[in-house]
Biotite code that builds the C-alpha atoms (Angstrom):
import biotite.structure as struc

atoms = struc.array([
    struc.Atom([113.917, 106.582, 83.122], chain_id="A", res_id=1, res_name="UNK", atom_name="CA", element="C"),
    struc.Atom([117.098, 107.719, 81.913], chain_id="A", res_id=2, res_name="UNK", atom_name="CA", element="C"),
    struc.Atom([117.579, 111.654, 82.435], chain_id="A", res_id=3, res_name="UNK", atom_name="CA", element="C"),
    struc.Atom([114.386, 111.859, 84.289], chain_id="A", res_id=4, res_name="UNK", atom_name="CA", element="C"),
    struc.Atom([115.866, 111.030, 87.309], chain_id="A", res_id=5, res_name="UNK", atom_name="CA", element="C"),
    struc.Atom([116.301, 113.972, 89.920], chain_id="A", res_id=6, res_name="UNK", atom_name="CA", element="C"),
    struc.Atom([119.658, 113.159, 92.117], chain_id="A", res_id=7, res_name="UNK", atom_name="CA", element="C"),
    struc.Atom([118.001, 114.513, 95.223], chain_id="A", res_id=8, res_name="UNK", atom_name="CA", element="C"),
    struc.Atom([117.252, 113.183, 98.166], chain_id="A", res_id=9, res_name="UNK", atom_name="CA", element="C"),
    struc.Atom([113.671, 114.471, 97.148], chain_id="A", res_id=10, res_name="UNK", atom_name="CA", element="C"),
    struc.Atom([111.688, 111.761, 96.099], chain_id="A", res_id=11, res_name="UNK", atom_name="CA", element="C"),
    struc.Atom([109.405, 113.241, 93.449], chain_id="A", res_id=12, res_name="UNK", atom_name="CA", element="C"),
    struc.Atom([105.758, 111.475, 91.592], chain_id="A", res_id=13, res_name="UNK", atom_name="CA", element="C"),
    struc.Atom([103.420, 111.955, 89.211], chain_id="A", res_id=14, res_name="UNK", atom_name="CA", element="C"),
    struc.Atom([100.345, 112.717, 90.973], chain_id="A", res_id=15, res_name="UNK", atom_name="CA", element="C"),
    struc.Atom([97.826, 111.444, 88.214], chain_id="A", res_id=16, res_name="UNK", atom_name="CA", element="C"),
    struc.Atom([94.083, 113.092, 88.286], chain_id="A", res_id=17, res_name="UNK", atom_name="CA", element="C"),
    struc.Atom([91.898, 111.128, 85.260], chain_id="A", res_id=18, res_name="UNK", atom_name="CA", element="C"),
    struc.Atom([88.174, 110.369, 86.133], chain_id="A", res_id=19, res_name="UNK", atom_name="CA", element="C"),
    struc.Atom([89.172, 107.182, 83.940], chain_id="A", res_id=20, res_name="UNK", atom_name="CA", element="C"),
    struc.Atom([90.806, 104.546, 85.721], chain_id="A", res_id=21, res_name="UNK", atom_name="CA", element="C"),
    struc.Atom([91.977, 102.945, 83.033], chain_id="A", res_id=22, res_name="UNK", atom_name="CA", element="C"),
    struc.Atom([93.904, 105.643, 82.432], chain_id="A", res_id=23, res_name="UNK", atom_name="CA", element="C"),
    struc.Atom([95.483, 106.128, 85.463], chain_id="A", res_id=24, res_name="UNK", atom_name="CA", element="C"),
    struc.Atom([96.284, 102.361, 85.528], chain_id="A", res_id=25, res_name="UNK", atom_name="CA", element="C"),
    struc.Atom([97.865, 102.621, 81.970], chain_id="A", res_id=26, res_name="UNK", atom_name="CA", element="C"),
    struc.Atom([100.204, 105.865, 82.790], chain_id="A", res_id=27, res_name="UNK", atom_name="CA", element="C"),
    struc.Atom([101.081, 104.593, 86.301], chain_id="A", res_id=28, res_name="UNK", atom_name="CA", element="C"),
    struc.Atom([101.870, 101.221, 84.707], chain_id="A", res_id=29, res_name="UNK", atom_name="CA", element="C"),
    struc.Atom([104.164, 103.229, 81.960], chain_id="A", res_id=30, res_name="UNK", atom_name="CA", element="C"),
    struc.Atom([105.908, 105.649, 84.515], chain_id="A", res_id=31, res_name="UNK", atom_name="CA", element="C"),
    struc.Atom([106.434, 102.825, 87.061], chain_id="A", res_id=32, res_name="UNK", atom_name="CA", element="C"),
    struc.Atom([108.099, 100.715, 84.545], chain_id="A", res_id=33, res_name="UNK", atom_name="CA", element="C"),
    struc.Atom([110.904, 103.479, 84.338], chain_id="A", res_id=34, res_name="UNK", atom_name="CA", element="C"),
    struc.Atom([111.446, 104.439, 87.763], chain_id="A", res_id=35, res_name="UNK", atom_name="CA", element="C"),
    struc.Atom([108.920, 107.312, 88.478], chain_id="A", res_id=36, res_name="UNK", atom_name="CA", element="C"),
    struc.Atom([107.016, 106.964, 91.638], chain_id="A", res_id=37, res_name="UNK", atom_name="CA", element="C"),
    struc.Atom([103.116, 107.646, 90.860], chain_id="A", res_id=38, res_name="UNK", atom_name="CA", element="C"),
    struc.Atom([99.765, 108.035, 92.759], chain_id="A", res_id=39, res_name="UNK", atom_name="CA", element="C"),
    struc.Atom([96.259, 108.339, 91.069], chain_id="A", res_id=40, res_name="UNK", atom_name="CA", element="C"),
    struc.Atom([92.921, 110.176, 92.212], chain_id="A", res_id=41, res_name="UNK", atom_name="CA", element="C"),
    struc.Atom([89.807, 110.678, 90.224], chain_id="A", res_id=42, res_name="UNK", atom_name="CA", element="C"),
    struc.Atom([88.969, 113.528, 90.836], chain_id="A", res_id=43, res_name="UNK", atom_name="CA", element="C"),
    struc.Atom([90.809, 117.524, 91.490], chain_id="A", res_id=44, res_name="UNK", atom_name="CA", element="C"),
    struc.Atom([88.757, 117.323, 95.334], chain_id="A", res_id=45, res_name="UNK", atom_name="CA", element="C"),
    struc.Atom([90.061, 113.448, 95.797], chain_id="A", res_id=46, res_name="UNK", atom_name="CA", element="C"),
    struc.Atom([93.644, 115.347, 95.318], chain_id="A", res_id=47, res_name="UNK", atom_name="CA", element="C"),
    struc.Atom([93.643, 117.920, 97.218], chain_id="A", res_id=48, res_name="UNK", atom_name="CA", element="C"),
    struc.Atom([91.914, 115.714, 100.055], chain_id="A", res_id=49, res_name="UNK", atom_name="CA", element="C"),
    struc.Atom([95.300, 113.477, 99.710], chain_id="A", res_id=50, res_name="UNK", atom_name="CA", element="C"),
    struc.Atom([97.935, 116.317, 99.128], chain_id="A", res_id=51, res_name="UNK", atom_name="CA", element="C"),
    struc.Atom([100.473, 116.924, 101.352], chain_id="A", res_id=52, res_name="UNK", atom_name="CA", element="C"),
    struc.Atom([102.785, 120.313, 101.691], chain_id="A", res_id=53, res_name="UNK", atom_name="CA", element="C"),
    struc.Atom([105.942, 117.885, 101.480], chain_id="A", res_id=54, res_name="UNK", atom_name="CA", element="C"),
    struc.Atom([105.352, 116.256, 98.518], chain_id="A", res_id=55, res_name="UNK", atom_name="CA", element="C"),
    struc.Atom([107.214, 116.642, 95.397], chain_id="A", res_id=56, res_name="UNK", atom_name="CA", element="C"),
    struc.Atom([107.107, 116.524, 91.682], chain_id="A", res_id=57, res_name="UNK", atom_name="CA", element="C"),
    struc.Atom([104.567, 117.388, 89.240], chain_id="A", res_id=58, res_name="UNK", atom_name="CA", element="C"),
    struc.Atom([100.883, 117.161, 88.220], chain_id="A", res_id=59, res_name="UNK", atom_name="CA", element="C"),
    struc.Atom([99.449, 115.063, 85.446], chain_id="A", res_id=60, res_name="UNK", atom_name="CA", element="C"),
    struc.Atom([96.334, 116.640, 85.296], chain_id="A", res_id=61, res_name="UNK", atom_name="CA", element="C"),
    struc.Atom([93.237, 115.967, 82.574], chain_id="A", res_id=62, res_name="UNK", atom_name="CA", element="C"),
    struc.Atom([91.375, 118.531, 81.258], chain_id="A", res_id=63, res_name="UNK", atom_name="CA", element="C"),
    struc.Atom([87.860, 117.463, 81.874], chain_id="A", res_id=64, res_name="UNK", atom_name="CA", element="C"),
    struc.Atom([87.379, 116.134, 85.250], chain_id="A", res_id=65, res_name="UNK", atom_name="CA", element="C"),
    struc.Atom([83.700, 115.828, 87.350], chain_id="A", res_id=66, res_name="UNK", atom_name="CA", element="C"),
    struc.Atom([82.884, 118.437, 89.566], chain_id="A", res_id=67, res_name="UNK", atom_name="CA", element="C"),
    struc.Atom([86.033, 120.978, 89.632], chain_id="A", res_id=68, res_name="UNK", atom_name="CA", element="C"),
    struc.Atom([87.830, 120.367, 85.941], chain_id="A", res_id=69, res_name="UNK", atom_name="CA", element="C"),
    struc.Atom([90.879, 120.600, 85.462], chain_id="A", res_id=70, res_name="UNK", atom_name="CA", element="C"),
    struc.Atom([91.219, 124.174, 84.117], chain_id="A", res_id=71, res_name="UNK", atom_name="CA", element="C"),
    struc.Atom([89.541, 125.479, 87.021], chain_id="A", res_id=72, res_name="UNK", atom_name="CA", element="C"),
    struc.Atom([91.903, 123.377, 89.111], chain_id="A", res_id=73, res_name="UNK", atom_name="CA", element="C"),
    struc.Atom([95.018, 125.358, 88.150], chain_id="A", res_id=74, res_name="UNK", atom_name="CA", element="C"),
    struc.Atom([93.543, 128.568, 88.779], chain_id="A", res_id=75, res_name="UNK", atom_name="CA", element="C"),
    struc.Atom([92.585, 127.566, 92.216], chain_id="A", res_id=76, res_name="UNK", atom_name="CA", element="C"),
    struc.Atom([95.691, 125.839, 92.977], chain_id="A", res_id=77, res_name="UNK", atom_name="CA", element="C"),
    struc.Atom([97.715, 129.011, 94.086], chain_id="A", res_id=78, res_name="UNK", atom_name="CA", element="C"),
    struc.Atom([94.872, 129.872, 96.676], chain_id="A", res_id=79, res_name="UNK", atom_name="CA", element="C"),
    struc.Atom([94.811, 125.922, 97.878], chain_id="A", res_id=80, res_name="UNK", atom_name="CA", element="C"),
    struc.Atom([98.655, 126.569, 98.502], chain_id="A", res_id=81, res_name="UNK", atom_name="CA", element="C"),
    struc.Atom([99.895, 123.647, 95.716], chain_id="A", res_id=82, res_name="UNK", atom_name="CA", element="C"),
    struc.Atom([102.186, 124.757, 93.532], chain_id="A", res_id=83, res_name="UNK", atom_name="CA", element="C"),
    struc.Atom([103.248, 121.689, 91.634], chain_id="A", res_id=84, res_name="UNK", atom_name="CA", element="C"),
    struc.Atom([103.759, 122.137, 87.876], chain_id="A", res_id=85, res_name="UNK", atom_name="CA", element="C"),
    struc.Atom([101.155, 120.909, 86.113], chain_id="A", res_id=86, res_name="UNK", atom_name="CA", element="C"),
    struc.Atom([101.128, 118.628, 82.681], chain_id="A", res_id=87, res_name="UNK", atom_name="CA", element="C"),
    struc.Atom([97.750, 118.516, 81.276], chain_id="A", res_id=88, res_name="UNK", atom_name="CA", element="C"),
    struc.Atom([96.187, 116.130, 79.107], chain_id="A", res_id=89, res_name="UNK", atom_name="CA", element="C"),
    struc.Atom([93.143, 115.664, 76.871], chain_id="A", res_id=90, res_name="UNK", atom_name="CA", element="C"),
    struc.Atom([91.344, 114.087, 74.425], chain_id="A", res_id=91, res_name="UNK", atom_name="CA", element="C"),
    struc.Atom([90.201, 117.320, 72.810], chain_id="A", res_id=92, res_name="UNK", atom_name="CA", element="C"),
    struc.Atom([92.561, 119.500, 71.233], chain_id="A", res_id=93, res_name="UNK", atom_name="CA", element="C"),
    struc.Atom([91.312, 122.589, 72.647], chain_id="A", res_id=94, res_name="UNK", atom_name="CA", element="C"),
    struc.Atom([93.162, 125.707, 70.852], chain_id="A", res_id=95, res_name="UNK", atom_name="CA", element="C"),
    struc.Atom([91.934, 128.402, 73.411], chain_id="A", res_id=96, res_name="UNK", atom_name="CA", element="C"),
    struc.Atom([92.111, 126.258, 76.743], chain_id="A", res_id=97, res_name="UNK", atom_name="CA", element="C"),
    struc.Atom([95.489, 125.489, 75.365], chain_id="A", res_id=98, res_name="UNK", atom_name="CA", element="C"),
    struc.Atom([96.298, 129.088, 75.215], chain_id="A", res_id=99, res_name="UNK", atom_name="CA", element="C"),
    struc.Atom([95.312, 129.814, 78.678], chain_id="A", res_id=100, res_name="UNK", atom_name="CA", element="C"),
    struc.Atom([96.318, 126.992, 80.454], chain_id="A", res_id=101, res_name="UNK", atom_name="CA", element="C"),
    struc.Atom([100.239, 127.323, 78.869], chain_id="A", res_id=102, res_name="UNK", atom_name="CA", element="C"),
    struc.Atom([99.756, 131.174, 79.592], chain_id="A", res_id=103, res_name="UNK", atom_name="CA", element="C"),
    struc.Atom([99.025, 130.370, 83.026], chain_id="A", res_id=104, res_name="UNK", atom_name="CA", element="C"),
    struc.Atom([101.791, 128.423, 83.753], chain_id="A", res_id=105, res_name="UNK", atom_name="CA", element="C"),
    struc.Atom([101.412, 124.461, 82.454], chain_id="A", res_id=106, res_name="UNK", atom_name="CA", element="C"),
    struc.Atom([104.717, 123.021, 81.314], chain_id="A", res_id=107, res_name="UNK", atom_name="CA", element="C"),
    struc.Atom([102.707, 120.668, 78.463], chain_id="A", res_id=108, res_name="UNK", atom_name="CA", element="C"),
    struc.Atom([99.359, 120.278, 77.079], chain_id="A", res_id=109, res_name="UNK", atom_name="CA", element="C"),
    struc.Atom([99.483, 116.313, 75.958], chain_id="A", res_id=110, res_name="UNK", atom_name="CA", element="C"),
    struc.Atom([96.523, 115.199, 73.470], chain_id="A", res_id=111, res_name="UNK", atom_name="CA", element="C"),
    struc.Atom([95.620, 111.832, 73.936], chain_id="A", res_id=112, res_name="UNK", atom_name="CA", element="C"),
    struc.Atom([96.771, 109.501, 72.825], chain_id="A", res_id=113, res_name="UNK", atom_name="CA", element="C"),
    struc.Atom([100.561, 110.672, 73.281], chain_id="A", res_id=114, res_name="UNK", atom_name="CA", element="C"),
    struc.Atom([103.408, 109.094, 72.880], chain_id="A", res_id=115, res_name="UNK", atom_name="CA", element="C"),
    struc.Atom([105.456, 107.925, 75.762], chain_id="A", res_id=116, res_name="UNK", atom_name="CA", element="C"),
    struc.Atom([108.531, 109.870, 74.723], chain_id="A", res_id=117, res_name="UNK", atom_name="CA", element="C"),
    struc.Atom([106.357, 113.358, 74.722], chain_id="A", res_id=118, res_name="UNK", atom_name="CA", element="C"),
    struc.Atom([104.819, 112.416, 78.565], chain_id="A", res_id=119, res_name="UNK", atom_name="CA", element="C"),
    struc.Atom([108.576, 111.346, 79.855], chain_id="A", res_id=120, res_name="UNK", atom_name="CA", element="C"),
    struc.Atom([110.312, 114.471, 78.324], chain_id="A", res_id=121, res_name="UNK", atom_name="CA", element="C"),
    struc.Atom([107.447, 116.524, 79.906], chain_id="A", res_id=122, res_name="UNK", atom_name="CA", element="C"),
    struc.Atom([107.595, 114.602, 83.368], chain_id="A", res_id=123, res_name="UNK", atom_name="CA", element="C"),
    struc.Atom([111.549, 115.211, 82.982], chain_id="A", res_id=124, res_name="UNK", atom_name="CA", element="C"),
    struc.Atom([110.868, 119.093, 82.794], chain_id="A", res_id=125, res_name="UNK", atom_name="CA", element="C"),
    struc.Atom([108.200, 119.128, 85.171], chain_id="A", res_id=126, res_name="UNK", atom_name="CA", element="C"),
    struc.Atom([110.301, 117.209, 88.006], chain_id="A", res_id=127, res_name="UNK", atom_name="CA", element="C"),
    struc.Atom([113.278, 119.617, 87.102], chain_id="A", res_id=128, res_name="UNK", atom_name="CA", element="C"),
    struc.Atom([111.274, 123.133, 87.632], chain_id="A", res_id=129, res_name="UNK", atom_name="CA", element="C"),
    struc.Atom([109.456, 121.837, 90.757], chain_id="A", res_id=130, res_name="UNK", atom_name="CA", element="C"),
    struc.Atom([113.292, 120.921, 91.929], chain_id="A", res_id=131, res_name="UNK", atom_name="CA", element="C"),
    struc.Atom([114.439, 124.565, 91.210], chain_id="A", res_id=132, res_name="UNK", atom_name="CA", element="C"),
    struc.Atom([111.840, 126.273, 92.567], chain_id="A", res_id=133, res_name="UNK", atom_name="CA", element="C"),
    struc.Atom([112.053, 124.001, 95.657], chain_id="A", res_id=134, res_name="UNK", atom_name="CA", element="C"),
    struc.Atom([116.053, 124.990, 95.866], chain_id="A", res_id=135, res_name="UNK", atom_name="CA", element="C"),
    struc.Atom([114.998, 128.748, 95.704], chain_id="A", res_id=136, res_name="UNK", atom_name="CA", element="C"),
    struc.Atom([112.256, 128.565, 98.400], chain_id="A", res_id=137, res_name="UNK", atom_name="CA", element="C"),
    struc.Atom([114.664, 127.136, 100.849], chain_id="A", res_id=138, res_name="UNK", atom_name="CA", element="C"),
    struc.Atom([117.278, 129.962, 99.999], chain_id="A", res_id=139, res_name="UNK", atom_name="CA", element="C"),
    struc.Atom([114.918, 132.255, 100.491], chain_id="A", res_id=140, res_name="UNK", atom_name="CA", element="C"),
    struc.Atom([113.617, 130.966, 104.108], chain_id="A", res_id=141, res_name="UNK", atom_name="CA", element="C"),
    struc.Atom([117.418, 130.586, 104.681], chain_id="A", res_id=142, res_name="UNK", atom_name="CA", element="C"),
    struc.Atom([117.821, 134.260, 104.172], chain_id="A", res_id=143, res_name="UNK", atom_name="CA", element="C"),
    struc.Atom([114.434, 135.290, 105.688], chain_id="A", res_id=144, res_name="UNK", atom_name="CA", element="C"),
    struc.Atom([115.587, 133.707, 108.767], chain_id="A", res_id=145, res_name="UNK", atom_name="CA", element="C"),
    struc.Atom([119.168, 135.631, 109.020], chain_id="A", res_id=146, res_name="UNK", atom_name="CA", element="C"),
    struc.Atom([117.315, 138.814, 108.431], chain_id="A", res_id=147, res_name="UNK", atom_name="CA", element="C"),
    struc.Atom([114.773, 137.918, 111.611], chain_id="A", res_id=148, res_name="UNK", atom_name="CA", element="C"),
    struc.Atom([117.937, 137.233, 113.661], chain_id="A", res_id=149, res_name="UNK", atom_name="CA", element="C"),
    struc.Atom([118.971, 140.996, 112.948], chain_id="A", res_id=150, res_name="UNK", atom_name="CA", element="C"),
    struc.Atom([118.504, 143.322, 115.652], chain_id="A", res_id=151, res_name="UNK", atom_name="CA", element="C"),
    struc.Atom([115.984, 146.880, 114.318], chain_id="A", res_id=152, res_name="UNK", atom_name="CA", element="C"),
    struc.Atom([119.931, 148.683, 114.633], chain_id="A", res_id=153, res_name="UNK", atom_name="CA", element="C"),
    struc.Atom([121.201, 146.354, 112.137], chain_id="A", res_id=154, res_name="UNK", atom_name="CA", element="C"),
    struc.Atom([118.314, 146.408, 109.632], chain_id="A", res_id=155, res_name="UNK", atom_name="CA", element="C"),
    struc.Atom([118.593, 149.774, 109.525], chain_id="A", res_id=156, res_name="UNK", atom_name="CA", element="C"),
    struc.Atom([122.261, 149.553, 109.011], chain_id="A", res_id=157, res_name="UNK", atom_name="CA", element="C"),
    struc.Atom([121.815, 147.129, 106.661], chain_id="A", res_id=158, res_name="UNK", atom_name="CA", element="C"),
    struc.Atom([118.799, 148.857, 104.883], chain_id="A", res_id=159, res_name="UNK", atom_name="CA", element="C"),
    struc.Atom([121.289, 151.995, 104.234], chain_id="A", res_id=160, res_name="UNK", atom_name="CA", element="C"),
    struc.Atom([124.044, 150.235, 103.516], chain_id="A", res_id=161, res_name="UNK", atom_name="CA", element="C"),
    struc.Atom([122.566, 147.943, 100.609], chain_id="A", res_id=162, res_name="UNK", atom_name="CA", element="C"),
    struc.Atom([121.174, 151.676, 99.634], chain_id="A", res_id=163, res_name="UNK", atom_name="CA", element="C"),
    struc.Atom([124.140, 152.607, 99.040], chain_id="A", res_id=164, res_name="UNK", atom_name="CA", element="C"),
    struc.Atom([125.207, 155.369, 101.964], chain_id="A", res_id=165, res_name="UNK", atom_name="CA", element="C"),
    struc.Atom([129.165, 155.052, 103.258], chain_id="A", res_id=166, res_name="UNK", atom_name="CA", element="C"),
    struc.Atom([129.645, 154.695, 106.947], chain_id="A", res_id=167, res_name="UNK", atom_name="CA", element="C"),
    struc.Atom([129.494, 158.288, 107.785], chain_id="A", res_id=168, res_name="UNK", atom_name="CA", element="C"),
    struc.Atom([126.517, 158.596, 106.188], chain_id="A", res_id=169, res_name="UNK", atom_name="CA", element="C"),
    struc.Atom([125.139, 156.142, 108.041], chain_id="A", res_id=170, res_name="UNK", atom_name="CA", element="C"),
    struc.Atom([126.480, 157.421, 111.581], chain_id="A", res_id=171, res_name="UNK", atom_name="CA", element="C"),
    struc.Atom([124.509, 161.118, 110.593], chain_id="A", res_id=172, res_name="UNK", atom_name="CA", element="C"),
    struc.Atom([121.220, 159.550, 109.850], chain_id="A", res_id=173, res_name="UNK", atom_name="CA", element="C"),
    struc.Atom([121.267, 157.978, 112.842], chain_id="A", res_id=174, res_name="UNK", atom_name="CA", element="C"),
    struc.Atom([122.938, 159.639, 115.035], chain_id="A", res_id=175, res_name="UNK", atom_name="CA", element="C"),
    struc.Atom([125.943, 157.167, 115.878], chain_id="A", res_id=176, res_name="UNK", atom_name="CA", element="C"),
    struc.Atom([129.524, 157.968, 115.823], chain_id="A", res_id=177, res_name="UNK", atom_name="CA", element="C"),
    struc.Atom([131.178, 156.072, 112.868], chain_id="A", res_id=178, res_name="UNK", atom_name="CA", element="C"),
    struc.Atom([132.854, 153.080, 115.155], chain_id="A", res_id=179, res_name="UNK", atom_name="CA", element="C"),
    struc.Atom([129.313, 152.252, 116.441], chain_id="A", res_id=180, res_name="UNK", atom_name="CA", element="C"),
    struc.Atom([128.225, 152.035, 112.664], chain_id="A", res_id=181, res_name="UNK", atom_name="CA", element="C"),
    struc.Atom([131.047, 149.531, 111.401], chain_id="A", res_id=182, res_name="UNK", atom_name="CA", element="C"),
    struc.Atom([129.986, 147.581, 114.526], chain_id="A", res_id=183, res_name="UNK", atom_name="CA", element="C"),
    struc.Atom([126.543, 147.328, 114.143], chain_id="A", res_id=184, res_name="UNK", atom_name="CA", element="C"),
    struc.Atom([127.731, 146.475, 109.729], chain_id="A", res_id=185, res_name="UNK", atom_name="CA", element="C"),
    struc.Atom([130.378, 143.671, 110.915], chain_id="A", res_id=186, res_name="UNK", atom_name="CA", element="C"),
    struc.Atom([127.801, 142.264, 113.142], chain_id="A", res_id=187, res_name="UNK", atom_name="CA", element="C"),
    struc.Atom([124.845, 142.409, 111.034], chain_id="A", res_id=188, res_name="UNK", atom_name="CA", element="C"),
    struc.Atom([127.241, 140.776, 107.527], chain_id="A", res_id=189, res_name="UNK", atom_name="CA", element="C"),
    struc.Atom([128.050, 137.712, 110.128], chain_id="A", res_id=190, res_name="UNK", atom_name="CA", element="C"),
    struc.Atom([124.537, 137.364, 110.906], chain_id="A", res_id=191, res_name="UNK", atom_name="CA", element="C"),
    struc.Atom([123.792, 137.658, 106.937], chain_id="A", res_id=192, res_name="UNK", atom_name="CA", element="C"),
    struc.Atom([127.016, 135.434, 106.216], chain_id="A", res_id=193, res_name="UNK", atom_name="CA", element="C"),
    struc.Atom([127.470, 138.195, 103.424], chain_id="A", res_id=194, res_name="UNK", atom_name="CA", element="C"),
    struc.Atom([131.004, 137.774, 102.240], chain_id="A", res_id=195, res_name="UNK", atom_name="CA", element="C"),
    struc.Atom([130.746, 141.076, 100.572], chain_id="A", res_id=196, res_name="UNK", atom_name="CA", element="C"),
    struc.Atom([128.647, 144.085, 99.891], chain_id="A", res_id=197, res_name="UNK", atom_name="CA", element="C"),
    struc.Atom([127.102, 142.867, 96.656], chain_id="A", res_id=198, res_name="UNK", atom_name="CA", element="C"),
    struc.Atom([126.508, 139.293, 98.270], chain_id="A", res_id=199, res_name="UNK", atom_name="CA", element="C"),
    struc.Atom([124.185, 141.024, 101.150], chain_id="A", res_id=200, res_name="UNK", atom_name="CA", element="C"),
    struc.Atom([122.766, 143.189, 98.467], chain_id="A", res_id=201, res_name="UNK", atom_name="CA", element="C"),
    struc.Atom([121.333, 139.779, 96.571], chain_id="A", res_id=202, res_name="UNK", atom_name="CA", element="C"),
    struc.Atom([120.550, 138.459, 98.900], chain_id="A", res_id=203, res_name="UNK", atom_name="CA", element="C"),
    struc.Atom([117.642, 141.075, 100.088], chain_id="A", res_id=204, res_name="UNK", atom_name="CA", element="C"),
    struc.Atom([116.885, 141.386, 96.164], chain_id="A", res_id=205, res_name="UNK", atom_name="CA", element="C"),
    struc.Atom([116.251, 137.875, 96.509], chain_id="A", res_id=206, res_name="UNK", atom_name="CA", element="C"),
    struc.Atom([114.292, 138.296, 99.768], chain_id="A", res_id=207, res_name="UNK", atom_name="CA", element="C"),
    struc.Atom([112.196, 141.146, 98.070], chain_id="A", res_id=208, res_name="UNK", atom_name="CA", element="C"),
    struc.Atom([110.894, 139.462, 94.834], chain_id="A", res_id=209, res_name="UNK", atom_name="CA", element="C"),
    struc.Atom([110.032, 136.249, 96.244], chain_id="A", res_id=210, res_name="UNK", atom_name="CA", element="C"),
    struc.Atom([107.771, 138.713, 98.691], chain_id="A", res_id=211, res_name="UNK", atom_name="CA", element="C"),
    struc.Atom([106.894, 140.945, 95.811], chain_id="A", res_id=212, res_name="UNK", atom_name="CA", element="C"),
    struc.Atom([105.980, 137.490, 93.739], chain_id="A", res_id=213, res_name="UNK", atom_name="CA", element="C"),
    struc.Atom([103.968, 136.022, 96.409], chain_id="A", res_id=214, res_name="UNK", atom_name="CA", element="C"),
    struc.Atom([101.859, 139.209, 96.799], chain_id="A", res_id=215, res_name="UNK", atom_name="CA", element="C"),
    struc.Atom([101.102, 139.292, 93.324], chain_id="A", res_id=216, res_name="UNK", atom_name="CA", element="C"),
    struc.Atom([99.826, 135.923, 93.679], chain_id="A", res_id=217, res_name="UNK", atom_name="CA", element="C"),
])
């Protein structure tokens, strides 16, 4: 599929979730032809049965599905710990469930029949925001890990430096002489592989919204 094509060692699929399986037969068929790797479950339970924490790509998800549909299936997904991108697709043109699923997150809402084009450009965008947010989580376990391998001295060093407070400052809060402080700041940057000030600064920006974010959810 030209431009859908991640270059990652990532191997990314459309995890298809129709009740109808002709449908799943005739989108499988259509991705497969171009290169996209697919797998196809009738139901949102038979998925998450299947799903595993390592896989990668995007959800092609209808609307109406037995048992848990497919609206209630996104809202549940966050708890369930799946955090694919999801494209949904119906034969109903919905107006409000449009509204709330695209509010909620979907990257398309595909009326069926679609064309291939509009399901290929959606898979493309779906497979590229699952790869970015896949980059950032690993970023962000990379710097969660330097700040475990800090010592409680250097977080606090580190806290009041990326607040802002000069050396000295630092050595009166906490009662060090001003050597111990820049030792305690060289060691903690190496451990942060900070090359400067503002690097260590976004660094625990970056650290703080993803916790902030996954609060929130």
């Amino acid at each position: 599929m030209s431009g859908t094509t991640v270059e990652s060692k990532l191997e990314q699929t459309v995890f298809i979730v129709d009740d109808d399986s002709s449908i799943c037969e005739g989108l499988a068929n259509l991705l497969e032809s171009v290169g996209v790797a697919t797998r196809s479950y009738p139901s949102a339970e038979a998925f998450t049965d299947a799903w595993n924490r390592e896989d990668a790509g995007c959800l092609l998800l209808d609307v109406r599905l037995p048992g848990i549909t497919g609206v209630e299936f996104q809202e549940q997904m966050r708890d369930i710990g799946i955090d694919l991108p999801i494209i949904f697709m119906t034969a109903h043109g919905d107006v409000p469930i449009v509204r709330k699923v695209m509010k909620a997150g979907a990257v398309e809402f595909l009326t069926k029949p679609f064309q291939k084009e509009e399901l290929l450009h959606a898979v493309k965008e779906a497979f590229a925001l699952d790869l970015a947010r896949r980059k950032e989580d690993d970023i962000v376990r990379s710097i969660r890990t330097r700040i475990d391998s800090l010592s409680p001295r250097e977080r606090e060093v580190m806290a009041m430096v990326t607040a802002g407070l000069l050396n000295k400052q630092i050595a009166a809060e906490l009662n060090l002489s001003e050597i111990m402080v820049k030792t305690h700041r060289r060691h903690m940057m190496e451990k942060m592989q900070a090359d400067s000030l503002a690097d260590l600064v976004k660094m625990c920006q970056r650290a703080q919204e993803a916790a902030w974010q996954r609060r929130r959810n």
